[in-house]
C-alpha positions as CSV (number, residue, x, y, z in Angstrom):
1,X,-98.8,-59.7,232.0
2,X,-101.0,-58.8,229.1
3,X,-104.3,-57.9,230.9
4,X,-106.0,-60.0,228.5
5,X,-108.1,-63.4,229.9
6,X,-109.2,-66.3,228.0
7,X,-112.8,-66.0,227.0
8,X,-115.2,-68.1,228.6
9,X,-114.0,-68.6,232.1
10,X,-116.4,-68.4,235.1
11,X,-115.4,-66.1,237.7
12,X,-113.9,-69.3,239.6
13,X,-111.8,-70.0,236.6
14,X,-110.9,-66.2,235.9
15,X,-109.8,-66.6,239.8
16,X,-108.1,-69.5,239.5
17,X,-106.1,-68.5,236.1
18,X,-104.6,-65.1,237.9
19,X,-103.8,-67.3,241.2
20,X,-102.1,-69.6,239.2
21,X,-100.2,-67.0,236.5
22,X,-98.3,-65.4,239.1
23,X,-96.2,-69.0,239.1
24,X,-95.2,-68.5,235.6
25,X,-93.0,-66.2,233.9
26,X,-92.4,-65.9,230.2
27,X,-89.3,-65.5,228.4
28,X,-89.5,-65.8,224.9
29,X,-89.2,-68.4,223.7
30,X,-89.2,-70.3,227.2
31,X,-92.1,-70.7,230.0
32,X,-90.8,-71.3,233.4
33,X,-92.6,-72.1,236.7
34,X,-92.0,-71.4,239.8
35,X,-92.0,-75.1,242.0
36,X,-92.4,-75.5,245.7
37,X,-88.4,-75.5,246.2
38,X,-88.3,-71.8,244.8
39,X,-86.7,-72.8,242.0
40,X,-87.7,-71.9,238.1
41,X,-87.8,-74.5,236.2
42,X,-88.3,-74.8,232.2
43,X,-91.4,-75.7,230.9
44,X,-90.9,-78.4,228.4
45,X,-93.8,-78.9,225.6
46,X,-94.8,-82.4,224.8
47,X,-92.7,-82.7,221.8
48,X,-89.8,-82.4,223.8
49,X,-90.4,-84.8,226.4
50,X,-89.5,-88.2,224.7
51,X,-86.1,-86.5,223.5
52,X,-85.3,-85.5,227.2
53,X,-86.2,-89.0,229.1
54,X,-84.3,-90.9,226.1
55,X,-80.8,-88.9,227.0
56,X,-81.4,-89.9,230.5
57,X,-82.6,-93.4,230.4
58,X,-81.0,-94.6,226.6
59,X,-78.8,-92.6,225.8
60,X,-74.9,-93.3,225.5
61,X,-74.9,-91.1,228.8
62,X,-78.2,-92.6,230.2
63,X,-77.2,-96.3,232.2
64,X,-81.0,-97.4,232.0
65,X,-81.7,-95.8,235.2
66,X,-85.3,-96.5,237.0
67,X,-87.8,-93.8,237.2
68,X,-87.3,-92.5,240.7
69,X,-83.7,-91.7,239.5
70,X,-84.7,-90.7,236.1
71,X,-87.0,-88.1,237.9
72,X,-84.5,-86.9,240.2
73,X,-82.4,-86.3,236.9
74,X,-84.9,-84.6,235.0
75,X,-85.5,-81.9,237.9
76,X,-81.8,-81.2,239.1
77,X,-81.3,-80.2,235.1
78,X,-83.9,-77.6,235.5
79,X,-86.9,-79.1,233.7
80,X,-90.7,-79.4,234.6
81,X,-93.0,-81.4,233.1
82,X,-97.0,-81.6,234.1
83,X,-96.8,-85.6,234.1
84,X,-93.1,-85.9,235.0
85,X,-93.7,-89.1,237.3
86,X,-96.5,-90.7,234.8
87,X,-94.5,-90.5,231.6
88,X,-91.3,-91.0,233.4
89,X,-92.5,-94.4,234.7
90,X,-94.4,-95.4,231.1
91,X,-91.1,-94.4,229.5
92,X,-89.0,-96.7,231.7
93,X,-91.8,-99.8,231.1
94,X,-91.8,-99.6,227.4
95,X,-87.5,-99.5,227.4
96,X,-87.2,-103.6,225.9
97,X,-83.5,-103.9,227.8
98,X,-84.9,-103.1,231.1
C-alpha cells in the first residue's frame, strides 16, 4: 500500500476504500481479489471481457454453453469480473445460434 487516498472522499468513503483494499492485492501488471471462497482471483478490465466469454461460449472450444455454466467456467479458470452474471447472461442472449 501506497498510503496515498483518492482526494475527495468523505470519511465514510475514506472508511470504506481501506475496508475494501485489504481484498486486493496488486501485482504488476495484474489486480487480484480476494472472493468469499479464499481464493484470488484475476481482475479482468472491461476490454478483456468479451474476449474471455467468446472462448467459452463461441469458441472452437466453447459448445454454446448457457450462462450458469458459462459462469461456473469463468470462475474455476481464476477470473473475476464485477458484472460476471449480468454480462454473462447479455453475452449468451445476443449469441444468434443459441
Amino acid at each position: 500500500m501506497c498510503g496515498v487516498l483518492p482526494p475527495g472522499l468523505s470519511y465514510q468513503q475514506r472508511k470504506k476504500f481501506l475496508f475494501d483494499a485489504k481484498y486486493y492485492v496488486w501485482e504488476e501488471p495484474f489486480l487480484y481479489k480476494l472472493c468469499g471462497d479464499g481464493i484470488y482471483r484475476r481482475y479482468l478490465p472491461k476490454y478483456e471481457v468479451l474476449s474471455v466469454l467468446h472462448h467459452y461460449h463461441a469458441s472452437t472450444y466453447g459448445e454454446h454453453f448457457g450462462p450458469n455454466k458459462m459462469i461456473t467456467k469463468v470462475l474455476q479458470v481464476g477470473f473475476y469480473l464485477p458484472m460476471l452474471f449480468r454480462d454473462t447472461r447479455k453475452f449468451v442472449m445476443t449469441c444468434d445460434r443459441c
